[in-house]
C-alpha positions in Angstrom: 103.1 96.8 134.6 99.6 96.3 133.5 99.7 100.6 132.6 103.1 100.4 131.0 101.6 97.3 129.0 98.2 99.3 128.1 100.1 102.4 126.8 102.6 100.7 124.7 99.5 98.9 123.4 97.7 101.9 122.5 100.7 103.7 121.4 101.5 100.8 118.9 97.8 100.4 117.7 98.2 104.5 116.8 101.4 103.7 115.1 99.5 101.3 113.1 96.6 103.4 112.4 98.6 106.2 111.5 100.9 104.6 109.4 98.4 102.3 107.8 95.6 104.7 107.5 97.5 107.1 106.0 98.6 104.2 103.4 95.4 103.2 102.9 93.7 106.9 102.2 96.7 107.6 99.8 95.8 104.3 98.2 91.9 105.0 97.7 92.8 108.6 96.8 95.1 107.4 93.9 92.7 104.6 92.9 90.0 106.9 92.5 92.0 109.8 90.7 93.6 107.3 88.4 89.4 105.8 87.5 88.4 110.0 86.8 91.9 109.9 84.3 90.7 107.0 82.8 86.9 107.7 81.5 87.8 111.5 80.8 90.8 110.0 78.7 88.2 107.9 76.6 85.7 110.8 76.3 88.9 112.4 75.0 89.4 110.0 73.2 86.5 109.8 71.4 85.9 113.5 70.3 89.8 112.9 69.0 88.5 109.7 66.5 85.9 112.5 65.4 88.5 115.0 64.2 90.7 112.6 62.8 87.7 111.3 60.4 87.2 115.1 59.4 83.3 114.2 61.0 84.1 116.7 63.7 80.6 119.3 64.3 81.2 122.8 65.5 79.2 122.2 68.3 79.7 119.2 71.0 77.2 117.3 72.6 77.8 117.3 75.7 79.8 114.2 77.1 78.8 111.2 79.1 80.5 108.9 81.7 80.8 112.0 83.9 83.1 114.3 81.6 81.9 117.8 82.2 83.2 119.4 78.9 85.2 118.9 76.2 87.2 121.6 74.1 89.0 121.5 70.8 91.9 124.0 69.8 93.9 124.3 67.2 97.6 124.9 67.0 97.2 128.7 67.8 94.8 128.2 70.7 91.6 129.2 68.7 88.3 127.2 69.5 87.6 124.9 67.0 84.9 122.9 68.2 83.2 123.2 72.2 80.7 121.9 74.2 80.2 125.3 75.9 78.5 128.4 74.4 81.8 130.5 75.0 84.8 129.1 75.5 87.5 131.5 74.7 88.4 132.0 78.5 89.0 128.7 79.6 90.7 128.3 75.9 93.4 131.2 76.9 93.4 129.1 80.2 94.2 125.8 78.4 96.5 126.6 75.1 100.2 126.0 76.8 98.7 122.2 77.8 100.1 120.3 75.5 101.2 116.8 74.8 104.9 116.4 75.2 106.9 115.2 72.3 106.6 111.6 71.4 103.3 111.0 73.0 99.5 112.1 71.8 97.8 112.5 75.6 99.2 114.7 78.6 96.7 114.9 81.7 97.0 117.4 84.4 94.5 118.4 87.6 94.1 122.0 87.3 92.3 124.3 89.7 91.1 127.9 89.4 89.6 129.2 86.3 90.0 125.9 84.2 87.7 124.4 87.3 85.3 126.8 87.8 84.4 126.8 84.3 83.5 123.3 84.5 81.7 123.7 87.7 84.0 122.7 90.6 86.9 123.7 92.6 89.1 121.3 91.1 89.3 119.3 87.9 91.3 116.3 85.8 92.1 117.3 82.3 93.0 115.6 79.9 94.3 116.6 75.8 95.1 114.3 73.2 96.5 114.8 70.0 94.4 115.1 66.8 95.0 115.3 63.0 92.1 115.6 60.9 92.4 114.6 56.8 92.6 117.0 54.2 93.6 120.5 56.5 97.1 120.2 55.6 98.6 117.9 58.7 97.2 120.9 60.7 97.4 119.4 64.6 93.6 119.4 66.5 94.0 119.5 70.3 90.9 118.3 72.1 90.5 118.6 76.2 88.1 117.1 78.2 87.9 117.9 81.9 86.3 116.3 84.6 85.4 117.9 88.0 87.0 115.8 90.8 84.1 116.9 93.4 83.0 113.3 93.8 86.7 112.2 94.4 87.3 114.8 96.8 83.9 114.1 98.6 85.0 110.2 98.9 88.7 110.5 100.0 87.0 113.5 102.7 84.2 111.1 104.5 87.4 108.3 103.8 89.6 110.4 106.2 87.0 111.1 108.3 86.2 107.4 108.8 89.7 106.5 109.5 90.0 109.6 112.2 86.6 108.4 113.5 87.4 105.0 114.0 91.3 105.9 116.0 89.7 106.7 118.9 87.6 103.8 120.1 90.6 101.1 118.1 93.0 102.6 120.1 90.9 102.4 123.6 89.9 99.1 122.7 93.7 98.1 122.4 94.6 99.1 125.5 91.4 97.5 127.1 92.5 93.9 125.3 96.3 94.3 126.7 95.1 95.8 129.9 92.4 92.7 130.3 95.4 89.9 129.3 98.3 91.4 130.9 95.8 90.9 133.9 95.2 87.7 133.5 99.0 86.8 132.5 100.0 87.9 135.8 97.5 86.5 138.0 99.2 83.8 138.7 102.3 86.4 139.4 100.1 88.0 141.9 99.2 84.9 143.5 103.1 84.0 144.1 103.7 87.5 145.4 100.7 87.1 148.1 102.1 83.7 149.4 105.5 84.8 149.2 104.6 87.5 151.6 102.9 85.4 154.0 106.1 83.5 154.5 107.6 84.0 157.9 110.2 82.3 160.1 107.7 80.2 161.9 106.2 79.4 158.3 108.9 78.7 156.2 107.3 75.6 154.7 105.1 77.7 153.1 105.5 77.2 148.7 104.1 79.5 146.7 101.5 78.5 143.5 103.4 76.5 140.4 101.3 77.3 137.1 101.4 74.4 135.1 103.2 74.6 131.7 106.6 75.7 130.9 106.8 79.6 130.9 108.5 82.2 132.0 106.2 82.7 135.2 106.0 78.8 135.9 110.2 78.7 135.7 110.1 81.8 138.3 107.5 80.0 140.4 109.6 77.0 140.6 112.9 78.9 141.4 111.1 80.5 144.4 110.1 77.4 145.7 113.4 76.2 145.2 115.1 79.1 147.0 112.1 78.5 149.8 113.2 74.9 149.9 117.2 76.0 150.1 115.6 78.7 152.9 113.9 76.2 154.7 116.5 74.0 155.1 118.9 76.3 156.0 117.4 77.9 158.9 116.7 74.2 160.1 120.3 73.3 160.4 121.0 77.0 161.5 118.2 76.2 164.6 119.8 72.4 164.8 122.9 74.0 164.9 121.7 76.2 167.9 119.8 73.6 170.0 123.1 71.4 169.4 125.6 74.1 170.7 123.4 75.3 173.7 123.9 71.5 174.6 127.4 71.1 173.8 127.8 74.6 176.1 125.2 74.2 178.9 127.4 70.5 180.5 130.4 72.2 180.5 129.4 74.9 181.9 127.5 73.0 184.5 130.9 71.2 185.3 132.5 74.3 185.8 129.8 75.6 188.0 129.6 72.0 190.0 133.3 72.4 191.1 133.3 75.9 191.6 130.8 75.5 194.5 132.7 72.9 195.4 135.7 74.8 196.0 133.7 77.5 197.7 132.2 74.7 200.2 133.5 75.4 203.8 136.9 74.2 204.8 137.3 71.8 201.8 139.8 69.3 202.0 143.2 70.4 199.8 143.0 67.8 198.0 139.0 67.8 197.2 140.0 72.1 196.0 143.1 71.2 194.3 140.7 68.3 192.4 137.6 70.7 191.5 140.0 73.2 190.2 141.6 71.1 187.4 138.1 69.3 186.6 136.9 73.0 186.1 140.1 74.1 184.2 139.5 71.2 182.1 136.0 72.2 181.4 137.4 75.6 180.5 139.5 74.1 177.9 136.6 72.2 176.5 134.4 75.6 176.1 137.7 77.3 174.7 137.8 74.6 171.6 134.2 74.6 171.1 134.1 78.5 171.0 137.2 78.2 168.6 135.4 76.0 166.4 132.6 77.8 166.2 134.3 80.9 165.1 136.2 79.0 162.5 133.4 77.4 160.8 131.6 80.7 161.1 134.2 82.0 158.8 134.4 79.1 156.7 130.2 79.6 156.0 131.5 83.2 155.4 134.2 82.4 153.2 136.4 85.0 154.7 140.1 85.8 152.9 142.2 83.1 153.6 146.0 82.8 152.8 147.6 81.7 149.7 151.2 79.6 150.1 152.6 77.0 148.9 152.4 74.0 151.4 153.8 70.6 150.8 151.0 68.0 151.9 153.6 65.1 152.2 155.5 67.6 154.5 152.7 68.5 156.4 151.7 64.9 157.3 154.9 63.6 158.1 155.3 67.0 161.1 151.8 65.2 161.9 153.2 61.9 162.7 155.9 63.6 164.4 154.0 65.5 166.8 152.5 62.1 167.7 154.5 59.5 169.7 153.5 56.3 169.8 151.8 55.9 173.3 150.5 52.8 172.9 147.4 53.7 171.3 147.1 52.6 167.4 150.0 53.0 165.3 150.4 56.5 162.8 152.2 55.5 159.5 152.7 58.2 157.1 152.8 57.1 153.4 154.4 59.8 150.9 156.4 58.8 148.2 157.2 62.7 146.9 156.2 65.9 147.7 152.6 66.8 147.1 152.2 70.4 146.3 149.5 72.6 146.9 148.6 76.7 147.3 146.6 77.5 150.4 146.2 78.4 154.3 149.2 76.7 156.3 147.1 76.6 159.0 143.8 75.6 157.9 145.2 72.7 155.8 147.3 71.9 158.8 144.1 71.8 161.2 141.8 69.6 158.1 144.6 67.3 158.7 144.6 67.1 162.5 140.7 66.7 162.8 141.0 63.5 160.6 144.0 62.2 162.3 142.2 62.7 165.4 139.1 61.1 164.2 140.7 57.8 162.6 143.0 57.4 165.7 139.2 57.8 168.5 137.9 55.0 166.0 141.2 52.5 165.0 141.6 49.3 166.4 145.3 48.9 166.0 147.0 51.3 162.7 145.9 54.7 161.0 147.2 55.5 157.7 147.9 59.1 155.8 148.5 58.7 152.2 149.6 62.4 150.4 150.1 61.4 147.0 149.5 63.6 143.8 147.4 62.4 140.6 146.4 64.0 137.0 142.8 64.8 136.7 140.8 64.7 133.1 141.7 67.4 130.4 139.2 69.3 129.2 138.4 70.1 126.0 141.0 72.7 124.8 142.4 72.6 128.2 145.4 72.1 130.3 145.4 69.0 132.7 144.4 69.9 135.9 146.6 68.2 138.5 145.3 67.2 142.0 146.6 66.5 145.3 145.1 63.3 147.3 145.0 63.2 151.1 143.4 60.2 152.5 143.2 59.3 156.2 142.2 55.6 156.9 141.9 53.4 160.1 141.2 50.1 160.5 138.1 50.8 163.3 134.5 49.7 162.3 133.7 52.1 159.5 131.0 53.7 158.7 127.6 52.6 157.0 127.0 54.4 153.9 123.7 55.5 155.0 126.0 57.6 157.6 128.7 58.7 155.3 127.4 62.1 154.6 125.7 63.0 158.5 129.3 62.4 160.0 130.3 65.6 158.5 127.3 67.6 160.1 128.2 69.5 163.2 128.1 68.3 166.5 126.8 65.0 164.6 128.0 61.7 166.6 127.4 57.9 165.2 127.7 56.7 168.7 125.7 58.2 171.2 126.5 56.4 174.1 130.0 57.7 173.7 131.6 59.7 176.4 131.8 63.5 174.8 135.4 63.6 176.2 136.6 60.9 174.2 134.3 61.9 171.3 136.2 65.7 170.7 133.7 68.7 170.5 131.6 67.4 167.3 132.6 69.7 164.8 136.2 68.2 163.9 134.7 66.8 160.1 132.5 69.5 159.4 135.5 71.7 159.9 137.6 69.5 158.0 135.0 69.5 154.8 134.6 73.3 154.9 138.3 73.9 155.0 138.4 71.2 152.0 135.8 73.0 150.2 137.0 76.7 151.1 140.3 75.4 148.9 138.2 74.0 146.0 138.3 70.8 146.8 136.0 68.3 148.5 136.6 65.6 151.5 134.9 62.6 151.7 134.3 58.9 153.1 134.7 55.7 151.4 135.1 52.1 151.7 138.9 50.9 152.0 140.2 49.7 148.9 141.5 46.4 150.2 138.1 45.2 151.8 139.0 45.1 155.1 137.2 46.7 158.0 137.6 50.4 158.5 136.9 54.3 157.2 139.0 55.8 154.6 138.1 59.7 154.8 139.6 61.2 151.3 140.4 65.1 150.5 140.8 66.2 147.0 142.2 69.5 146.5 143.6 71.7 143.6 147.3 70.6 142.8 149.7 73.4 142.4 150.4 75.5 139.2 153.0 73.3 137.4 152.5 70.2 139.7 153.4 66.9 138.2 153.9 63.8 140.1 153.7 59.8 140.1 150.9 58.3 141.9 152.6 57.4 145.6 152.1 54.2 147.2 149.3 53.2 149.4 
């Protein structure tokens, strides 16, 4: 980047020097060529004032303020009056310049012959018009030329100044942008060395944050941010590890236990009949946890999921039917109309079961399911978007908000003296969240709105297209 930078440097500051310097020797050139017009005008000028008074001599003196010669013809070319000895060449050479009608000057730089005679390779002339008294209105032409030697000499060592000087302007360009491009990204090569020295077993590593607000101190903070994300991240991911090599390694000790059991020598039938279901029960313990696992790994992965219409209200009464009362806490299903959303039949069915599991583990005597539908806030130049409200509430102990968000991380458990049996595999609300979210919605846990004791876990999800509906009661 530093090269690129230098080059485009350099290649600007030539741009500028050629553009620029070629204004600037144009300018001088013109400046000085208009200055040589000017005082060979006035010698003009003056030999012109001459011939009109009728005081003109034969024979010029020769002129000052750097005019070379001056020349006076008459209509038909002939020499009138000359500061040269013979002046019938350049005369032959200067007879067609003439003023044009409607003006009494003309000026033209000549080269050649008309040059030469006065002593250089190039020269300024100059004619004005003349009419001397008493000759009849016969028209004088007088010509004074000036050789532009001194102009050429100054515009030359001009050009050679400005061609001199490109060189080292343009090297000292790219050394300025090469020296503060360098310096601009030090603090860029700084964050790339401690980016690279971040490593799995260093992830709390941050890389330099330049004070100020510029581009490189915005960057600096995103990567600390994205270090920050990346830390955490692989923190839960290891968590989430160390908590399912726990959740596996008892089960699977179970199921080793009354194997060996079984194995032992002439055990009673009884005793083997015993050790097998215990380790059939274990199995079926491994099986969920392996089946949540996989389905949260494709939540995180947010694999294709279906896209039907499925009736919420529907879906938690089948709930409540699947469950008779056993004399455990009481299911009542509250769902005044049909609460329409699109999605996975099977996930929504499962977000469902996880929280109705949950509330009834937790319930002293009654869990509630309230599917209701509700309009959300328009937004500016658009549609209402309609919602669909799920809420699962029990009337057990609750939970303290400082708990309200760890409940939903996996294998996370409130109570740890709990028996795991009766506590389900510890992934049932961070499945039910991610199935939530998955769906573009979110699932939460409240307070209940009447005060009493208990947990009111609420998912809010994307009505369907066209959905309309009265709040339902609760």
């Amino acid at each position: 980047m530093r090269g690129r930078t230098a080059a485009a440097a350099a290649l600007a500051m030539a741009l500028v020097l050629t553009v620029g310097g070629g204004w600037l020797y144009a300018l001088l050139r013109a400046n000085l060529l208009d200055n040589t017009t000017s005082r060979t005008e006035v010698a003009a000028r003056k030999v012109a004032a001459q011939a009109d008074t009728g005081a003109l001599p034969g024979v010029l003196t020769s002129p000052a303020d750097g005019v070379d010669l001056v020349l006076v013809l008459d209509e038909a070319g002939r020499v009138v009056a000359t500061s040269l000895r013979s002046a019938d060449p350049l005369a032959a050479e200067l007879r067609d310049l003439r003023p044009p009608p409607g003006q009494d000057s003309a000026d033209r730089v000549l080269t050649g012959a008309p040059a030469a005679t006065a002593g250089g390779s190039r020269a300024d002339v100059v004619v004005v018009r003349a009419t001397p008294p008493g000759e009849g209105g016969r028209v004088r032409y007088v010509y004074a030329l000036t050789v532009l030697s001194d102009v050429d000499d100054a515009t030359h060592a001009i050009g050679v100044a400005l061609l001199a000087s490109a060189p080292p302007l343009i090297a000292l360009a790219a050394a300025i942008a090469w020296a503060v491009t360098g310096l601009a990204l030090r603090p860029v090569t700084a964050i790339r060395t401690e980016l690279a020295a971040v490593s799995e077993s260093e992830l709390d590593r941050r890389v330099p944050d330049p004070a100020g607000g510029d581009e490189i101190a915005l960057m600096a903070r995103t990567v600390n941010a994205t270090l920050d994300r990346l830390e955490q991240a692989v923190t839960r991911q290891r968590q989430f590890v160390a908590d399912a090599s726990h959740e596996l390694r008892n089960p699977i000790a179970a199921v080793r236990s009354r194997l060996e059991v079984a194995l032992a020598a002439d055990p009673p039938a009884g005793d083997l009949r015993t050790s097998v279901q215990a380790a059939l029960r274990d199995t079926e313990r491994l099986q969920r946890i392996a089946a949540d696992l996989l389905l949260l790994a494709r939540l995180d992965a947010h694999a294709p999921r279906a896209a039907e219409p499925v009736d919420l209200a529907l879906l938690a009464a089948e709930e409540a039917a699947r469950r008779p009362a056993r004399g455990g806490p009481r299911l009542v299903v509250v769902a005044d109309e049909p609460v329409p959303v699109r999605g996975d039949p099977a996930q929504l069915e499962r977000l469902l079961t996880n929280l109705v599991d949950n509330a009834l583990r937790h319930a002293a005597s009654e869990v509630r399911v309230v599917a209701r539908a509700r309009e959300g806030a328009a937004a500016e130049n658009q549609a209402v978007e309609n919602q669909a409200v799920l809420e699962v509430i029990d009337d057990g102990p609750g939970i303290p908000p400082p708990a309200r968000e760890r409940v939903f991380e996996r294998f996370a458990r409130l109570d740890a003296a709990r028996d795991r049996e009766s506590g389900g595999t510890g992934l049932g609300l961070a499945i039910a969240r991610g199935i939530a979210r998955a769906h573009g919605g979110d699932l939460s846990v409240r307070d209940r709105e009447d005060g009493r004791s208990g947990a009111r876990f609420v998912a809010v999800l994307p009505g369907a297209p066209g959905q309309s509906g009265a709040p339902a009661r609760s």
